[in-house]
N, CA and C atoms as an extended XYZ file, in Angstrom:
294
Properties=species:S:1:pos:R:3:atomname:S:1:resname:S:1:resid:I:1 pbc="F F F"
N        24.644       69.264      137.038 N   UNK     1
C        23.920       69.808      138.163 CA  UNK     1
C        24.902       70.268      139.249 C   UNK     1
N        25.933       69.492      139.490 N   UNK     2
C        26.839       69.845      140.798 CA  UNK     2
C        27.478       71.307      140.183 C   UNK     2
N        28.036       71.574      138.691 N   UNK     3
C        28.006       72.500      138.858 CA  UNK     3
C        27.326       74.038      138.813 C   UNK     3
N        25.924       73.809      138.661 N   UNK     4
C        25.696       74.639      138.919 CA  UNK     4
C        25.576       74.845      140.038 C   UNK     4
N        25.106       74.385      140.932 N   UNK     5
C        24.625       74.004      142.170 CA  UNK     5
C        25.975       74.833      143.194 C   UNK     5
N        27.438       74.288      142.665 N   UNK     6
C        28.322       75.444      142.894 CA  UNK     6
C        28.605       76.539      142.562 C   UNK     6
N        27.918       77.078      141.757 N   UNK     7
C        27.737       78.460      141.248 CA  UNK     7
C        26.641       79.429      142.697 C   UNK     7
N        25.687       78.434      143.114 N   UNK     8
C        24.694       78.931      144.281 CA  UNK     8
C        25.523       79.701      145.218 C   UNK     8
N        24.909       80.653      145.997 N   UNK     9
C        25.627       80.867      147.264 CA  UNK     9
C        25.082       80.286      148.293 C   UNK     9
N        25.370       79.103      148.834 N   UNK    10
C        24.211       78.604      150.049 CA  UNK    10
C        25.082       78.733      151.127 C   UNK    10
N        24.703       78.091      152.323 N   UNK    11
C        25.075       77.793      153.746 CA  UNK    11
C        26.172       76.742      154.287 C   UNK    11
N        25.371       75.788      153.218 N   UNK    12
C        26.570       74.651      153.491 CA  UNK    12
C        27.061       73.742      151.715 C   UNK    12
N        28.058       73.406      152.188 N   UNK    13
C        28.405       72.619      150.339 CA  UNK    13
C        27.250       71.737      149.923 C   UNK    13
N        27.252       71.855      149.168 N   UNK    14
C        27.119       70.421      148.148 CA  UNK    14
C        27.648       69.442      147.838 C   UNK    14
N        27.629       68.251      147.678 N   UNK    15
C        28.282       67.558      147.445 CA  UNK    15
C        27.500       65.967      146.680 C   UNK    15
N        27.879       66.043      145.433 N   UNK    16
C        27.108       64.910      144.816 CA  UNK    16
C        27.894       63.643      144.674 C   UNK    16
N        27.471       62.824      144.955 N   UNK    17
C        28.418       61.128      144.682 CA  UNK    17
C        27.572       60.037      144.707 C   UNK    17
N        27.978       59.339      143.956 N   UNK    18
C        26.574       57.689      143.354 CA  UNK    18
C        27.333       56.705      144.413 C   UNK    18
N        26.410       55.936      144.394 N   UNK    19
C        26.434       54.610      145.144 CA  UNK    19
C        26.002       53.278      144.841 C   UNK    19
N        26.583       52.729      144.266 N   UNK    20
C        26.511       51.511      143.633 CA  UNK    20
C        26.091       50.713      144.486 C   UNK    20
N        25.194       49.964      143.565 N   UNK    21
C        24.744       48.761      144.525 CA  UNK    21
C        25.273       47.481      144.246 C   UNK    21
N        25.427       46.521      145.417 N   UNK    22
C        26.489       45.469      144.967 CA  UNK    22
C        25.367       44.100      144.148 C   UNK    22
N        26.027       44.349      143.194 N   UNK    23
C        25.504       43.107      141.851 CA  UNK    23
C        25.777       44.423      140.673 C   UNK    23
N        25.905       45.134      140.726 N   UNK    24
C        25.928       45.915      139.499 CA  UNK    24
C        26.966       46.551      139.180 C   UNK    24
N        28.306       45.636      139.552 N   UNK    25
C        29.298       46.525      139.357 CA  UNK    25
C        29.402       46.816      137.864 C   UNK    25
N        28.931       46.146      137.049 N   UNK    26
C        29.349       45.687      135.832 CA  UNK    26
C        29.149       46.952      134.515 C   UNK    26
N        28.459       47.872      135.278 N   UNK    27
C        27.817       49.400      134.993 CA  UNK    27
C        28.921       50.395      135.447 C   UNK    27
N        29.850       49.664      136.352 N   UNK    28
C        30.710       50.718      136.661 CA  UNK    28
C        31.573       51.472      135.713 C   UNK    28
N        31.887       50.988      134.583 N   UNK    29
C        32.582       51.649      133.892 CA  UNK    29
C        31.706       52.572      132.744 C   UNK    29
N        30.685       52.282      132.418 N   UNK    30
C        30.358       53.485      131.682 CA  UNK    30
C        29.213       54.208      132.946 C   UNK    30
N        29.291       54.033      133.674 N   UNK    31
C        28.559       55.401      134.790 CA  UNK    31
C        29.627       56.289      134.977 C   UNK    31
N        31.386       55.920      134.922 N   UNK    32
C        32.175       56.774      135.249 CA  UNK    32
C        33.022       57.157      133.987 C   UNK    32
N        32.893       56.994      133.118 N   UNK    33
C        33.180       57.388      131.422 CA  UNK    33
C        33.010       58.858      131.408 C   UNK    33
N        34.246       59.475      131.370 N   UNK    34
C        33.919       60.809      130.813 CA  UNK    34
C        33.413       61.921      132.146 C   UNK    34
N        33.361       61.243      133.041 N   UNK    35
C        32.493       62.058      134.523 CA  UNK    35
C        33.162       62.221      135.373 C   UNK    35
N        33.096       63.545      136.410 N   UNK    36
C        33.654       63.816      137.484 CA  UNK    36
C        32.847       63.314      138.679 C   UNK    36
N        31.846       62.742      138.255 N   UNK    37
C        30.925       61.843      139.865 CA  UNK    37
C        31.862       61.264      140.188 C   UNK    37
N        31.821       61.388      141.911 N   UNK    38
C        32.624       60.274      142.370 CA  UNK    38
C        31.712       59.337      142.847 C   UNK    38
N        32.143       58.126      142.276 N   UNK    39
C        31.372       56.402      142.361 CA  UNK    39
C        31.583       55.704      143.517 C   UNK    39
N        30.859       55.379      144.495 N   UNK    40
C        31.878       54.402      145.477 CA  UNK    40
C        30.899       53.178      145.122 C   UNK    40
N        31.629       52.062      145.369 N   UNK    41
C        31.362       50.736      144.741 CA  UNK    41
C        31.017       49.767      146.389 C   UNK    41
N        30.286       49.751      146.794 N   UNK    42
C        30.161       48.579      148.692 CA  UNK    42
C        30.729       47.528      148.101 C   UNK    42
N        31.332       46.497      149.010 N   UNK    43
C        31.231       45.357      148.407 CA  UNK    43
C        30.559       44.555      149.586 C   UNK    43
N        30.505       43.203      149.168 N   UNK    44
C        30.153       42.418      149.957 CA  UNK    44
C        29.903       42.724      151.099 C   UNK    44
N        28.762       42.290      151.881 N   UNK    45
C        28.765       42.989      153.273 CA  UNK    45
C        28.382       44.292      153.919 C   UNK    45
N        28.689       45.325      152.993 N   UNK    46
C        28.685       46.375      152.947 CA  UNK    46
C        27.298       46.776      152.270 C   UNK    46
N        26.374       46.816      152.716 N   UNK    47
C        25.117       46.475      151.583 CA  UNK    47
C        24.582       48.054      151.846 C   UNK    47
N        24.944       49.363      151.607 N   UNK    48
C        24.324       50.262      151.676 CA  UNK    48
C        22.934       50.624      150.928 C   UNK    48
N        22.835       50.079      150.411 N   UNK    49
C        21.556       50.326      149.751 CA  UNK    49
C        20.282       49.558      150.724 C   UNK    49
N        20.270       48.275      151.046 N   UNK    50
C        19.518       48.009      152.077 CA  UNK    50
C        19.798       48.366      153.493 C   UNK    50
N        20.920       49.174      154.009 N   UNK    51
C        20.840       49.642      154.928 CA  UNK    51
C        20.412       50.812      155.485 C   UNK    51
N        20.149       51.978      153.869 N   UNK    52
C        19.588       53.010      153.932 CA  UNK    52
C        18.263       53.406      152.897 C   UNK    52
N        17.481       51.665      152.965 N   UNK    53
C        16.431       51.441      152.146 CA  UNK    53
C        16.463       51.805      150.791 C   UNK    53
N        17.094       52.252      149.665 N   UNK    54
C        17.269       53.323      148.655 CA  UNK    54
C        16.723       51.998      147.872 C   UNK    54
N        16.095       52.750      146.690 N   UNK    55
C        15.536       51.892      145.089 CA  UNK    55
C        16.548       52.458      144.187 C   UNK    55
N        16.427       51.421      143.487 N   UNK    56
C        17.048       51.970      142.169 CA  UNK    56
C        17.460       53.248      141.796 C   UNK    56
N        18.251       54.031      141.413 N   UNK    57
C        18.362       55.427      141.302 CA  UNK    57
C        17.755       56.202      142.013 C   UNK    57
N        17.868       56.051      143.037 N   UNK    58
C        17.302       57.229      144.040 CA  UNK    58
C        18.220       58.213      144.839 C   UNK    58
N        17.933       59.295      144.564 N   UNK    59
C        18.728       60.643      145.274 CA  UNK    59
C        18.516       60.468      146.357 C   UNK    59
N        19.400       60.405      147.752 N   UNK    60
C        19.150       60.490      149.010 CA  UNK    60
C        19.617       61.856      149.882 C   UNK    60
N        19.173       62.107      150.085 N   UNK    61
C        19.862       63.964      150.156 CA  UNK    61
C        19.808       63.799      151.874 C   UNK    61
N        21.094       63.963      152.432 N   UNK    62
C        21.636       64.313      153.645 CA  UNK    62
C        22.291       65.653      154.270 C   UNK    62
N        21.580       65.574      155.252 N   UNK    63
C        22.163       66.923      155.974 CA  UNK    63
C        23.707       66.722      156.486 C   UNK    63
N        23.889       67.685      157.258 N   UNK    64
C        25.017       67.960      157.717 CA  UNK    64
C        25.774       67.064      158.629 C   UNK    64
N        24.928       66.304      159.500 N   UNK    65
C        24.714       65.297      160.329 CA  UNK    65
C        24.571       64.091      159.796 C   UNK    65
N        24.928       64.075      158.374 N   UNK    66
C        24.317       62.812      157.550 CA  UNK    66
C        22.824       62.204      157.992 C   UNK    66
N        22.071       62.889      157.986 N   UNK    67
C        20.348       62.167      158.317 CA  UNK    67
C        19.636       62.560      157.155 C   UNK    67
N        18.878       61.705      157.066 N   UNK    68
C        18.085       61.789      155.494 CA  UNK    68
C        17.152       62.686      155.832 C   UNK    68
N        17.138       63.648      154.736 N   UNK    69
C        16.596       64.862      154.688 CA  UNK    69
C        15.407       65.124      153.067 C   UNK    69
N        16.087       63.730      152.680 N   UNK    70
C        14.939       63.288      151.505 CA  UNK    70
C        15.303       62.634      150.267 C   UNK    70
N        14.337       61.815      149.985 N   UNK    71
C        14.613       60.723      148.874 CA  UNK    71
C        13.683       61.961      147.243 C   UNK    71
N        14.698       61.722      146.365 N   UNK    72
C        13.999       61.676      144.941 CA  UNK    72
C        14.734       60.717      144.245 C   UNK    72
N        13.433       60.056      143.300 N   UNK    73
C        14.353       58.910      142.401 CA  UNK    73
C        13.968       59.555      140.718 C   UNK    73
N        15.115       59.249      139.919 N   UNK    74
C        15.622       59.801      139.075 CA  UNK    74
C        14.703       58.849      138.147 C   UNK    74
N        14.097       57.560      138.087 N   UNK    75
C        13.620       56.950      137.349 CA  UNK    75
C        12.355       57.342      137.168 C   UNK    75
N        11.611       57.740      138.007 N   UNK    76
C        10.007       58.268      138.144 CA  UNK    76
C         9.914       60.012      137.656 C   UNK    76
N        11.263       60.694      137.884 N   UNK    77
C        11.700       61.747      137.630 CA  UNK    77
C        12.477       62.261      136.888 C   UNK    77
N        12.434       61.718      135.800 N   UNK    78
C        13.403       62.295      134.737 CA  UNK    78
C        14.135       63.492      134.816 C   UNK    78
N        15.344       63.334      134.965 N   UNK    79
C        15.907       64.610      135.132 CA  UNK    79
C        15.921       65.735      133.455 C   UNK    79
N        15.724       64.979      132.303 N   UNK    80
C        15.481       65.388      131.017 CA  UNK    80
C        14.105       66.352      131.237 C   UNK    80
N        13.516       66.304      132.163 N   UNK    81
C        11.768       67.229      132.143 CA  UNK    81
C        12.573       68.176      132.718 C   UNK    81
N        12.197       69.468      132.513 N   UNK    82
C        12.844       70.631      133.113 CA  UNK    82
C        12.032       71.244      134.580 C   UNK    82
N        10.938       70.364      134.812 N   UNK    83
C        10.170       70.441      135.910 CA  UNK    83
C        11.021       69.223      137.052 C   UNK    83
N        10.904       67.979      136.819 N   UNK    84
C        11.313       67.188      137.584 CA  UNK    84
C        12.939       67.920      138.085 C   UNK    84
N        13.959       68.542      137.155 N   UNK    85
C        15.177       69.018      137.097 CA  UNK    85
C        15.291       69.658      137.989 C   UNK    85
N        14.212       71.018      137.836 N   UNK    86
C        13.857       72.482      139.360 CA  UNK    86
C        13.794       71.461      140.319 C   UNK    86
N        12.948       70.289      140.474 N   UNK    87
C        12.371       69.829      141.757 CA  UNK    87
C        13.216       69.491      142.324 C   UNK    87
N        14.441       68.814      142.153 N   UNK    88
C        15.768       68.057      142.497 CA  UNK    88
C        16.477       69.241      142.783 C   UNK    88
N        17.031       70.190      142.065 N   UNK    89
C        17.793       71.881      142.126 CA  UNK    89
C        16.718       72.197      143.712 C   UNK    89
N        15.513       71.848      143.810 N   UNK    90
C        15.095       72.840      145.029 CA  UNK    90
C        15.455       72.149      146.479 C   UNK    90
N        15.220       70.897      146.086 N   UNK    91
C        15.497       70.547      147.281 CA  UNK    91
C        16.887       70.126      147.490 C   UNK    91
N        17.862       70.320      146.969 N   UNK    92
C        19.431       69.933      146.735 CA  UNK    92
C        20.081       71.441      147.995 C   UNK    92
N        19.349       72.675      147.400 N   UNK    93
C        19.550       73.724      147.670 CA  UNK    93
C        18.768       74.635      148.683 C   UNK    93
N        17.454       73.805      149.104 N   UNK    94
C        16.630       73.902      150.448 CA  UNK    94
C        17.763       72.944      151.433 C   UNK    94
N        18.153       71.654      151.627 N   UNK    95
C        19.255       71.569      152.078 CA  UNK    95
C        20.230       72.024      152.385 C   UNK    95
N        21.094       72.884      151.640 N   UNK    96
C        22.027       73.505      151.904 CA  UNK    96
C        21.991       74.481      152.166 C   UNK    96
N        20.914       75.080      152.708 N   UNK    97
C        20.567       76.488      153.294 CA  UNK    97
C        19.953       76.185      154.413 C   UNK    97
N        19.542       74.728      155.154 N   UNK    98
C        18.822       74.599      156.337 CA  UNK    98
C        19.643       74.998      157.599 C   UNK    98
């Protein structure tokens, strides 16, 4: 997706990167197998996921200002449906044209 997404001509970049939640490091190595995602791992303390409410695989899409500009989660949304896929591509790229 990121690259197509750089193929777009929009307004502002893109930029895709996962966020691990802390208890699950143990996934870290095959989430980054073979992939150019960049992973950041919180640790202790650092609890981003309850600090920016997120579930399980959920896309958090930030503006420019870093303010949430909208949640999709990948589990309810299969990115394999070529409908759920557009829906994520639209709003990835309604973002980066705001």
């Amino acid at each position: 997706m990121q690259v197509e997404i750089d193929s777009q001509e929009t307004s502002r970049g893109v930029q895709i990167l996962g966020v691990n939640g802390i208890g699950l490091e143990s996934g870290n190595g095959s989430m980054t197998a073979g992939r150019v995602l960049p992973w950041l791992q919180p640790v202790t303390g650092e609890n981003v996921w309850t600090l920016w409410q997120v579930e399980y695989r959920d896309v958090v899409i930030l503006g420019p200002a870093n303010e949430r500009l909208g949640t999709f989660n990948v589990t309810a949304n299969n990115l394999s449906d070529p409908v759920n896929y557009a829906a994520l591509m639209d709003q990835l790229l309604h973002a980066a044209n705001e």
